[in-house]
LUMTIKE-200500 format. One line per 2 residues: number of its first residue (from 1); for each residue x, y, z of C-alpha. Coordinates in Angstrom, 1 decimal, decimal comma. Last residue first. Example, Ala and Ser with C-alpha at 12.3 -4.5 7.8 and 13.67 -1.06 7.14 Angstrom:
2	13,7/-1,1/7,1  12,3/-4,5/7,8
//
This chain:
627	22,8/23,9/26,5  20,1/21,2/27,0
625	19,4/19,1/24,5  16,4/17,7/24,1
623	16,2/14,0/22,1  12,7/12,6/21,2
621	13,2/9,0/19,7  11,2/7,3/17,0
619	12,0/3,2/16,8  11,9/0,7/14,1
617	14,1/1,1/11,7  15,3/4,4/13,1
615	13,4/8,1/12,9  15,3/10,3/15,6
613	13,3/13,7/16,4  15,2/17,0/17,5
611	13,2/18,7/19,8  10,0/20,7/21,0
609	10,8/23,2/18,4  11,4/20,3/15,7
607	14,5/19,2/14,0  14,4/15,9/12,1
605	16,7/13,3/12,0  17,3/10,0/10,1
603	18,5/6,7/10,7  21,6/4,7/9,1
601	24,3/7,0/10,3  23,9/6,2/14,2
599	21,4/8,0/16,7  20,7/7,2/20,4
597	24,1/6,3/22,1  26,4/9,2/20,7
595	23,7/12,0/21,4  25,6/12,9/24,6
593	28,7/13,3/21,8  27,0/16,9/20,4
591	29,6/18,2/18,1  29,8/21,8/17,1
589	31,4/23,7/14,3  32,0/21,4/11,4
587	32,6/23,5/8,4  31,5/24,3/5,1
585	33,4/26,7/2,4  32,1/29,6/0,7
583	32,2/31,9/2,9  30,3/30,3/5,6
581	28,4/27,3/5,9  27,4/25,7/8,8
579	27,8/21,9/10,0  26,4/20,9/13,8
577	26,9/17,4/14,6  24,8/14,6/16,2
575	26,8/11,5/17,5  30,0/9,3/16,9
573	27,9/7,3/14,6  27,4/10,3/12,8
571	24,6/12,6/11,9  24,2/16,0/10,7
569	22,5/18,9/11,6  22,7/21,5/9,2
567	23,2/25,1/9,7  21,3/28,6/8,6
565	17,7/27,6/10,0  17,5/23,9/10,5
563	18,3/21,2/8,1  17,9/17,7/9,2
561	21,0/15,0/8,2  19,7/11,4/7,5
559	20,9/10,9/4,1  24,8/11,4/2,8
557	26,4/9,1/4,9  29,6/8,7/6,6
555	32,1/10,6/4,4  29,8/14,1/4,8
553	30,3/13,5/8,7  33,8/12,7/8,4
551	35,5/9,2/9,1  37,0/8,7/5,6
549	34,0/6,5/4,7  33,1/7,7/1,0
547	35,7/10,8/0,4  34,6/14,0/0,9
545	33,5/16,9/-1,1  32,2/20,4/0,2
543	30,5/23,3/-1,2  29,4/26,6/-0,4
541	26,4/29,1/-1,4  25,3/28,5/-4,5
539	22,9/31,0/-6,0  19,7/29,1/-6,8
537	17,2/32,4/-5,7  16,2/29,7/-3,1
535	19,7/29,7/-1,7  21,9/26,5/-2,4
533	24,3/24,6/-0,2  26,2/22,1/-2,1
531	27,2/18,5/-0,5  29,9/16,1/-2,5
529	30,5/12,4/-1,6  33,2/10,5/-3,6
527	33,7/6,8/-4,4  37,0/6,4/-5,6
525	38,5/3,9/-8,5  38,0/6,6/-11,7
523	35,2/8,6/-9,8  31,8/7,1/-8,2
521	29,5/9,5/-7,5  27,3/10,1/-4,2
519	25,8/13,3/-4,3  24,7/15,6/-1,8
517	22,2/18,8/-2,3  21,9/21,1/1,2
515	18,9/23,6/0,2  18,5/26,7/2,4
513	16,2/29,5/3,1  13,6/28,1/4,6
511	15,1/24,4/5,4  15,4/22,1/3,0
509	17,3/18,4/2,6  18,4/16,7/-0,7
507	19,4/13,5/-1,8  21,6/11,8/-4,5
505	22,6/8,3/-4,8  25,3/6,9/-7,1
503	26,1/9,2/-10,4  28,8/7,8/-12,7
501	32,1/10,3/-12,9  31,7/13,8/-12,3
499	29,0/16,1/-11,6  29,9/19,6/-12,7
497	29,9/22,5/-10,0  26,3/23,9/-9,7
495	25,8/27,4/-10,9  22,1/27,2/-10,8
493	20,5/29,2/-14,3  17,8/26,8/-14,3
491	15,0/28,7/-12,6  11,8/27,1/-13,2
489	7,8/28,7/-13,3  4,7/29,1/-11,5
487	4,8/29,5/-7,8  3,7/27,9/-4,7
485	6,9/26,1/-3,8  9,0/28,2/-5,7
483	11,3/26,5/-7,7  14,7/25,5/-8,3
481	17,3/24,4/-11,4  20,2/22,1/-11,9
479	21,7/21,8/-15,2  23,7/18,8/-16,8
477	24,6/18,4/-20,0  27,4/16,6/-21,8
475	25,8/12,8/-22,0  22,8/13,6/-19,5
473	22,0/15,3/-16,6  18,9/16,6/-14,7
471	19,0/18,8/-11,4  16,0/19,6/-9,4
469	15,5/21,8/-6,3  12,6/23,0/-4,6
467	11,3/26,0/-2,4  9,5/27,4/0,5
465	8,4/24,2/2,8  11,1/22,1/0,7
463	10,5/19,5/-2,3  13,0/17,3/-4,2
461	13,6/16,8/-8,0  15,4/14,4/-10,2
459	15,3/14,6/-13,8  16,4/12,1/-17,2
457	13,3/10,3/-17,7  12,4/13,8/-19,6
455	14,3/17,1/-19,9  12,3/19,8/-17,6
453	9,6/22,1/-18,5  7,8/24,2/-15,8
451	5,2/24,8/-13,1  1,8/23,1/-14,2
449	-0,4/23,4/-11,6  -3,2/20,3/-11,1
447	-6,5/20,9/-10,4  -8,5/20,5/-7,6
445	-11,6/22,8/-7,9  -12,8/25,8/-5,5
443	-11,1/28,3/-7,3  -8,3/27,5/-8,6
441	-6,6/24,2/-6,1  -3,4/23,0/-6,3
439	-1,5/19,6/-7,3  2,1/19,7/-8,3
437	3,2/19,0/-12,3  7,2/19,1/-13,3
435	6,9/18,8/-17,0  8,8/16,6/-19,6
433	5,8/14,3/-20,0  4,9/14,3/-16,2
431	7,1/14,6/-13,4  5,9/15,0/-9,5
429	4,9/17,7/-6,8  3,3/16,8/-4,0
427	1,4/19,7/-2,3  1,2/21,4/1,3
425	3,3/19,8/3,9  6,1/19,1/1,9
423	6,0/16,3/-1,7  7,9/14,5/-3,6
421	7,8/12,5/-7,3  10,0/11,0/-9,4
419	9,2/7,1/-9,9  13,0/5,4/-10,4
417	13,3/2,9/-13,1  12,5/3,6/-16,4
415	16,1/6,4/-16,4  13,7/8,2/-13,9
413	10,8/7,2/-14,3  8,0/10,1/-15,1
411	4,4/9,2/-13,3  1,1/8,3/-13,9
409	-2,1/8,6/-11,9  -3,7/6,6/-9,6
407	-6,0/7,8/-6,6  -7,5/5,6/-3,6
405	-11,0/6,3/-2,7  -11,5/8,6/0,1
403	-12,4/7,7/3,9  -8,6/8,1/5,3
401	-6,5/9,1/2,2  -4,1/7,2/0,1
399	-2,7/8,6/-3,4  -1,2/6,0/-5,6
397	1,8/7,1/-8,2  2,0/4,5/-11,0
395	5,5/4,8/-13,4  7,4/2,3/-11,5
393	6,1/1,9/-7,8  4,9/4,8/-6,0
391	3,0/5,4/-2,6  1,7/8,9/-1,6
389	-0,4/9,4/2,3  -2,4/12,0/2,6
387	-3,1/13,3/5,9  -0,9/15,9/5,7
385	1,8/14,8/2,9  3,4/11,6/3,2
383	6,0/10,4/1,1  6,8/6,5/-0,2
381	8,6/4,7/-3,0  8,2/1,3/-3,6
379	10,6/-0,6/-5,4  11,5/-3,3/-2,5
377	7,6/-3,9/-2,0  5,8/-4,3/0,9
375	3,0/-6,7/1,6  -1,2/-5,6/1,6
373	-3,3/-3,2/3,0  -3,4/0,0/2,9
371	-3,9/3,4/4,6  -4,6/1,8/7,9
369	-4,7/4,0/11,4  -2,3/3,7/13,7
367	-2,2/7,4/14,4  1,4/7,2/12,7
365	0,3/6,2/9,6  -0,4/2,4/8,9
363	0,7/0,0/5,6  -0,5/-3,2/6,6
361	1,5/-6,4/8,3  3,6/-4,4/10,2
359	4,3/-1,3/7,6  4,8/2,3/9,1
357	4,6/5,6/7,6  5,4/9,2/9,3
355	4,2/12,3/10,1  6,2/14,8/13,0
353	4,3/17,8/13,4  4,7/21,8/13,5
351	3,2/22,1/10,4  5,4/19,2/8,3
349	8,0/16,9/9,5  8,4/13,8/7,2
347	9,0/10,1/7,9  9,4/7,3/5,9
345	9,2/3,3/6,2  9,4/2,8/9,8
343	9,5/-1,0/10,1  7,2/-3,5/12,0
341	7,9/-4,6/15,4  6,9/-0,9/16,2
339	8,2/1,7/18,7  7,0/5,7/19,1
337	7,6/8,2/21,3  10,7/7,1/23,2
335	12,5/9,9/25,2  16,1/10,8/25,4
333	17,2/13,3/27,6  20,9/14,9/26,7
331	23,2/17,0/28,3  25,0/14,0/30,1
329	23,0/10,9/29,5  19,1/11,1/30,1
327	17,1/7,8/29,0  13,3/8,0/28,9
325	11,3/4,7/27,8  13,5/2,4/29,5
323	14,7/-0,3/27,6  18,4/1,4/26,7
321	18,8/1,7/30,4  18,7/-1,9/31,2
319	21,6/-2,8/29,3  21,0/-5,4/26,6
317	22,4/-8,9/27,6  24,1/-10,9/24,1
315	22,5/-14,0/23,9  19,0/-12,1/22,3
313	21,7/-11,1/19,5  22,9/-14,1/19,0
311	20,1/-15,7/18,2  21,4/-19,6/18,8
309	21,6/-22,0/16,2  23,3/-19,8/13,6
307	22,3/-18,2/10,4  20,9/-15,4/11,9
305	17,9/-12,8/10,9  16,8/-10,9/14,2
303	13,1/-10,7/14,9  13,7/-10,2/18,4
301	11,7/-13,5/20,2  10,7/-15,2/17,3
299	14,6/-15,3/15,7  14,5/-14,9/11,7
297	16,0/-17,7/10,3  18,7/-18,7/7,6
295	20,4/-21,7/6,5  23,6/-21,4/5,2
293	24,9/-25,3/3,6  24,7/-24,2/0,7
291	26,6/-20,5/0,7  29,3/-22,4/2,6
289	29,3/-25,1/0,0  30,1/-23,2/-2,7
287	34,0/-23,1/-1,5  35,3/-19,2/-3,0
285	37,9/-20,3/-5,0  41,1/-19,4/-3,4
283	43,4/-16,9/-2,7  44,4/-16,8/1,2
281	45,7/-13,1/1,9  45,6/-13,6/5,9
279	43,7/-10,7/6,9  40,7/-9,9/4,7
277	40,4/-13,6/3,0  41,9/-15,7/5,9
275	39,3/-13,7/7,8  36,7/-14,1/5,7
273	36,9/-17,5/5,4  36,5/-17,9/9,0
271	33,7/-15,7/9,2  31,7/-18,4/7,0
269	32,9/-21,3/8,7  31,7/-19,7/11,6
267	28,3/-18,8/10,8  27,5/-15,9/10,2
265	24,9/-13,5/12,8  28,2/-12,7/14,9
263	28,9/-10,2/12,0  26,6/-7,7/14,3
261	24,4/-6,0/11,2  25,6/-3,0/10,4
259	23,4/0,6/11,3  26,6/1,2/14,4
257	29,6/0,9/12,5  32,2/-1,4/14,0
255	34,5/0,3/15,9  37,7/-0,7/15,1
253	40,4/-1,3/17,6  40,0/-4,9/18,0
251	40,3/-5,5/14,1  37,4/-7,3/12,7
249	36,4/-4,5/10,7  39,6/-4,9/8,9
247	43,2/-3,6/9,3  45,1/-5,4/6,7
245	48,0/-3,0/6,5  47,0/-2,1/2,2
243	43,5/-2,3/3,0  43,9/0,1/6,0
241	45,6/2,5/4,1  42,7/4,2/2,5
239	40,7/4,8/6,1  43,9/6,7/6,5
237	46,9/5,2/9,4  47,0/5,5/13,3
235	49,4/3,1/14,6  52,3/5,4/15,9
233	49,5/7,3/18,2  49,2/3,5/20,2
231	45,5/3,6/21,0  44,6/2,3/17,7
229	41,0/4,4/16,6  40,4/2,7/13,3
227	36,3/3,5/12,2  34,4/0,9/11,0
225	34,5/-0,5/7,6  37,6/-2,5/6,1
223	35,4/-5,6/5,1  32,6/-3,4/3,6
221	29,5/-2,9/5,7  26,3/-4,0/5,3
219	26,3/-7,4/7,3  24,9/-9,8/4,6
217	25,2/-7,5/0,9  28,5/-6,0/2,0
215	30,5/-9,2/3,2  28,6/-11,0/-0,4
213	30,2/-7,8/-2,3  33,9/-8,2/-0,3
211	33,8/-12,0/-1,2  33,4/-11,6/-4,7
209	36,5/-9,1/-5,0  38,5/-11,6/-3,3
207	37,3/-14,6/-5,8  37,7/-11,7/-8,7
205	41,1/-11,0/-7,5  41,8/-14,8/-7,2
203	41,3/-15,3/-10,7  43,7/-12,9/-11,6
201	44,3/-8,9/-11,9  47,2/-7,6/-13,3
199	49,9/-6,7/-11,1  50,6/-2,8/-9,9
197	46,8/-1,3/-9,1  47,0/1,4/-6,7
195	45,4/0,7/-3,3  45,8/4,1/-1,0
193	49,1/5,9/0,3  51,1/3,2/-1,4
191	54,0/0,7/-0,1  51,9/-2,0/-1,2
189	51,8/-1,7/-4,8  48,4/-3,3/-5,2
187	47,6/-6,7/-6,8  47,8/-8,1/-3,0
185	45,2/-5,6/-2,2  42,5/-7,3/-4,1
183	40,7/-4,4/-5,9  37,3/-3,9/-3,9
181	36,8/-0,9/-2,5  39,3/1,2/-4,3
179	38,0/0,2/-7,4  40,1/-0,9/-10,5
177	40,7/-0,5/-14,6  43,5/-1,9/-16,2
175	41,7/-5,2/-17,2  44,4/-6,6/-19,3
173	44,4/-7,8/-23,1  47,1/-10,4/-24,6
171	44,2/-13,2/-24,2  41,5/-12,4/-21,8
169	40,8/-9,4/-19,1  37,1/-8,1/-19,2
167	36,6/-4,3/-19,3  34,3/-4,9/-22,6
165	32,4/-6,9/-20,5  30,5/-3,5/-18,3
163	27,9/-6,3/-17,4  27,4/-9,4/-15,4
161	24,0/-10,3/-14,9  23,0/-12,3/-11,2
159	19,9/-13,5/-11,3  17,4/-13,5/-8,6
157	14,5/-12,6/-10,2  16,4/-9,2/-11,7
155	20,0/-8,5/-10,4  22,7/-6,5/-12,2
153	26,7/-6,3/-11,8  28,6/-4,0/-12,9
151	28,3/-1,3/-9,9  28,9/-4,2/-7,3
149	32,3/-4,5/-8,2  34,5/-6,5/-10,5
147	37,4/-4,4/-12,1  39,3/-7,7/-13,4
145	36,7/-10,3/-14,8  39,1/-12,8/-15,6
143	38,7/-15,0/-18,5  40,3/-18,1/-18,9
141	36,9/-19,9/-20,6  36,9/-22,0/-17,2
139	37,3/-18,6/-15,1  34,7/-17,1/-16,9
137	32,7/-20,7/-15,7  33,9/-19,9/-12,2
135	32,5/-16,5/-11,7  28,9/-17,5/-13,8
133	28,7/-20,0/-11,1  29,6/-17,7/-8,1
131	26,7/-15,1/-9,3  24,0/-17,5/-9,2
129	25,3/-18,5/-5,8  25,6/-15,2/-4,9
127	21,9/-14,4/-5,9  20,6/-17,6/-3,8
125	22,3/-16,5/-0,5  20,9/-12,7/-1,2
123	17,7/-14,2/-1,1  18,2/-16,4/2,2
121	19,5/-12,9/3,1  15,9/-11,7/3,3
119	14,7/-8,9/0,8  11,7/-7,1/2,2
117	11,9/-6,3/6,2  15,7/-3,9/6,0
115	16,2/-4,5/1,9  16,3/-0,9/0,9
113	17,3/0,5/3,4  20,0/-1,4/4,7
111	21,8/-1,1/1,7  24,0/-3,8/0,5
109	21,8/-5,0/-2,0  21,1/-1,8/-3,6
107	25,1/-2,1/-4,5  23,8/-5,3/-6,7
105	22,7/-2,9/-8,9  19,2/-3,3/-9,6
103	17,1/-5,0/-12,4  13,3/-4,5/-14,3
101	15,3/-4,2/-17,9  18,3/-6,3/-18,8
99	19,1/-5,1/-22,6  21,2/-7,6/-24,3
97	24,0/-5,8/-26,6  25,2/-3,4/-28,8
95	28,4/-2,3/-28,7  30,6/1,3/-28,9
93	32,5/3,6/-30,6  34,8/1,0/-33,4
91	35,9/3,7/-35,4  34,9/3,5/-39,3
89	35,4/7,0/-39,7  31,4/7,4/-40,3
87	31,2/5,9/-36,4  31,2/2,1/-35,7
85	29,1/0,0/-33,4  29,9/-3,5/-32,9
83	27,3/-6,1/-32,5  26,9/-8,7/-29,5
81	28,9/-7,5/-26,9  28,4/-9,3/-23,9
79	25,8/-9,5/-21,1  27,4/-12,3/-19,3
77	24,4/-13,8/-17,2  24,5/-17,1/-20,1
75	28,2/-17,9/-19,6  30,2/-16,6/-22,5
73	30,5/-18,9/-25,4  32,3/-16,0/-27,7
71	35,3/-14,4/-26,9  36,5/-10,7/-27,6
69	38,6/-10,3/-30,4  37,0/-7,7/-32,6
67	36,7/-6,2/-29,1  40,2/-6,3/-28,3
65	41,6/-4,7/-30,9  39,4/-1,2/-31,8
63	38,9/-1,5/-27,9  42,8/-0,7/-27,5
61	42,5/2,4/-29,0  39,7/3,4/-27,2
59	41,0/2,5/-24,1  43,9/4,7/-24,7
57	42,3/7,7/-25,9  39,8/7,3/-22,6
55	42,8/7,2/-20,4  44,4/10,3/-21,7
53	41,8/12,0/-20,7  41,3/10,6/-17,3
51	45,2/11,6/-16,5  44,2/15,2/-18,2
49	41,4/15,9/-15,5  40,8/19,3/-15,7
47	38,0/18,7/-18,5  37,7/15,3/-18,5
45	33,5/15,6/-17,7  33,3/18,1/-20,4
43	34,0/14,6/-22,9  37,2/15,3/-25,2
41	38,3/12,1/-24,5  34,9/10,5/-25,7
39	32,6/8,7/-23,5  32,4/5,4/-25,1
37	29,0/4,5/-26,6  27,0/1,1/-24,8
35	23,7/0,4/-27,2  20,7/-1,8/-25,7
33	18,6/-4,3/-27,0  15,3/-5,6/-26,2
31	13,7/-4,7/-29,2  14,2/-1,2/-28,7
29	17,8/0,7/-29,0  17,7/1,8/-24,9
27	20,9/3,4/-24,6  24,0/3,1/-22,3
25	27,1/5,5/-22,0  30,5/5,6/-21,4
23	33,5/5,4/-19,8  32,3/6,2/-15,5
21	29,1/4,8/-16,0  25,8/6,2/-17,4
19	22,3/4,5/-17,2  19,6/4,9/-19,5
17	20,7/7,3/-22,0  17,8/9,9/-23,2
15	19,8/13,1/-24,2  21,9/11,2/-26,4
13	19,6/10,6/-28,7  20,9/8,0/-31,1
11	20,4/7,8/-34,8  21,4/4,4/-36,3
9	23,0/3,9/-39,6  22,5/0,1/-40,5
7	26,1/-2,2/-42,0  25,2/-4,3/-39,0
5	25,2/-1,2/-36,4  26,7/2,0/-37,8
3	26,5/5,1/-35,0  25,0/8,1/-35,2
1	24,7/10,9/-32,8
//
């Protein structure tokens, strides 16, 4: 495509964006710059959506006003338009603007997995209170940042960048865009089903929406989390409804999910303001002085971060029976095979074996042996493979192995910022110059098999026992494909329904003869989660969609689940599931609730023949269920 930057025609590839949203597009333009393009109404991704349509022809429009007109003298984080880009029409398409490379989404920051032992919430302190002055200086300039969320806003050394500024609210022009999880509910119409946007946003939407991100970065979950089980019948309402009736995670009848931090770790000032926040509607400045006067610790005796004077989770008695090394309850024995006061950074089960990683002051498998030494890293990536053990960070892929010298080679980013690379009992497999690569052997040398051409910085791929599975997408394509484990050679003729909206997470889990994809996408103001079952000759089998948090097993989590033979086992806070799919569609068929007190929907399971293995933080548990 080309675009018209400073009187310049500029040719963009459109097949290389760097990050995608739910309007438009972002490109890297060199020289630390970067280009934003509008998706255009007749985008594939509208197709069957005319109410989406019709909203890209009417935010274009307005952008050929409002950002002619959009305010200079921004706050430094603001990454604002800085040159308008115009097609041969002499339509306003797009912006260029800073280009913030080496960042995360603030949404990593509210994901136990990726901070759990690396990123302390003194750091997440520090990033909200960067954040909270470029907040109140919009405010100075009378600009609202309307749909503010954790998707839009970008944090490298600590510094909180604001982008997506064209969706600003100033002057005549309003913000009409929102997210379910974080519009301000007294903006809503509140007779609603789910929060629809009535009254324009304000400064106190942005203070509430700041509030809900800070809530999710400390105790990961949002402030209407949990799972509402009144015990008057009358009471019951959707997970979408609770905003609207002001039934929080607080609520007496919510169970609070089991991977979130206890919210007795705050302080009280801070919980208090929550709660005339969440429950009470208060609208005000969020007071800078709670996040400076938080000071917090990790307790000596459990490890527990807390920003009180006692460890409140040492205050509160454990039952006896979850320290014992072999629990039974009901149909279910639960024994303890592995503990660390480190953290459990991956696990994989290959030949028969459960493998895994561990960090506690070295990197160590699970014979307690020491691949490396050394700190963590939030952007590492980790996979095992026999006794080889395969850590990534950005385009360097290290290869560990007991009495060998370490190995480097390079690796594809994804978008230059996520190392693609995987691997099952036998090879890893990993991107290189438009090719997916895995090691092999000819002969009696190492070499590396070539299997097949893929579109560059733009694919994802993961690795089963039998088969893999890759998808790439960008601007209006997007193909999936899979492979043979051992063979030569891509098929990319999957059928697999369109991705919509901006792409979250996505993850994948194998058994023989079956792949079970998920996807995490954020669409207009929901956040969906999809699941597609596909067969190693790449037809696709069923498919299911839920949304984010609904109470369902796909709704919960996409990660964690095991794959065994035909069905999935998925996990829940509420205890292990079995899904299957069948004609199409995918069901729940059988629910396991003796599992209830020994897995929760931040760790992972993996079936074995001697059991079903469950990989927390810092704990691996052997359940046997007895029929």
């Amino acid at each position: 495509m080309e675009v018209t930057l400073n009187g310049k025609r500029v040719q963009v590839d459109t097949q290389q964006p760097i990050g995608e949203g739910r309007e438009a597009s972002v490109y890297d333009l060199g020289g630390g710059m970067a280009l934003k393009l509008f998706r255009r109404p007749e985008h594939p991704a509208y197709d069957g959506l005319p109410t989406e349509r019709q909203g890209a022809v009417d935010r274009i429009a307005e952008h050929q006003r409002k950002l002619p007109a959009f305010p200079g003298g921004l706050p430094a984080r603001v990454i604002a338009p800085e040159v308008l880009a115009y097609d041969r029409g002499k339509r306003i398409v797009g912006y260029a603007m800073r280009l913030i490379t080496g960042a995360e989404l603030l949404r990593k920051y509210g994901e136990k997995s990726f901070r759990a032992g690396v990123i302390p919430n003194a750091d997440v302190v520090t990033i909200f209170r960067d954040l909270h002055a470029t907040v109140r200086a919009l405010h100075a300039r009378q600009v609202v940042i309307g749909d503010f969320n954790n998707l839009n806003v970008l944090i490298r050394n600590a510094e909180a960048h604001i982008i997506d500024a064209d969706s600003f609210q100033f002057g005549p022009f309003l913000s009409r865009m929102y997210t379910q999880q974080f519009v301000d509910p007294t903006r809503c119409d509140p007779h609603a089903k789910s929060p629809m946007l009535v009254r324009p946003h304000n400064e106190g939407s942005d203070w509430y929406a700041f509030a809900v991100m800070l809530i999710k970065s400390l105790l990961f979950v949002d402030p209407f989390g949990g799972v509402y089980r009144p015990k008057d019948p009358a009471q019951r309402c959707t997970l979408d409804e609770r905003p609207l009736r002001r039934i929080t995670v607080f609520h007496p009848e919510v169970i609070y999910p089991k991977p979130a931090v206890p919210y007795g770790v705050l302080p009280d000032e801070l919980l208090q303001y929550f709660h005339k926040t969440f429950e009470k509607d208060e609208r005000v400045e969020f007071p800078v002085l709670l996040l400076e006067r938080m000071r917090w610790t990790a307790c000596t005796q459990c490890g527990t971060e807390h920003a009180r004077n006692v460890c409140p989770q040492c205050a509160a008695a454990v039952p006896a029976a979850l320290k014992q090394k072999v629990v039974v309850r009901g149909t279910v024995t639960a024994t303890r095979v592995f503990a660390t006061r480190g953290d459990i950074l991956h696990a994989a089960h290959q030949d028969g074996k459960l493998r895994w990683l561990y960090h506690d002051g070295a990197f160590r498998r699970e014979d307690g042996g020491v691949v490396l030494e050394g700190a963590r890293d939030a952007r590492f990536r980790y996979r095992v493979c026999g006794d080889r053990t395969f850590i990534a960070r950005d385009d360097t892929l290290i290869t560990l192995r007991a009495g060998h010298a370490p190995e480097t080679q390079m690796v594809e980013r994804y978008r230059g910022v996520l190392p693609v690379f995987d691997a099952n009992a036998a090879h890893v497999y990993w991107l290189e110059q438009g090719t997916l690569v895995r090691n092999g052997v000819v002969g009696a040398l190492a070499t590396d098999v070539r299997i097949g051409n893929i579109l560059a910085h733009q694919t994802l791929i993961w690795a089963g026992e039998q088969f893999g599975f890759g998808v790439y997408r960008a601007g209006e394509l997007c193909v999936a494909f899979v492979f043979g484990a051992e063979a030569r050679g891509i098929n990319d003729t999957v059928s697999l329904p369109r991705i919509r909206g901006q792409l979250i997470d996505a993850h994948a889990v194998f058994a023989a003869t079956r792949c079970w994809f998920f996807t995490v996408t954020q669409e207009g103001s929901k956040t969906v989660h999809r699941v597609a079952v596909i067969a190693p000759d790449g037809a696709v089998c069923a498919t299911a969609e839920a949304v984010a948090g609904d109470g369902s097993w796909l709704g919960g989590t996409i990660r964690g689940h095991a794959a065994a033979g035909e069905f999935l086992l998925a996990v829940t806070d509420s205890g292990v599931t079995r899904v299957e799919a069948s004609g199409g569609s995918i069901a729940l068929t059988r629910e396991f609730p003796d599992t209830e007190p020994f897995v929760h929907t931040g760790c992972a399971l993996f079936a074995g023949r001697d059991g079903l293995y469950v990989v927390d933080r810092r704990e691996i548990t052997k359940l046997v269920i007895r029929a």
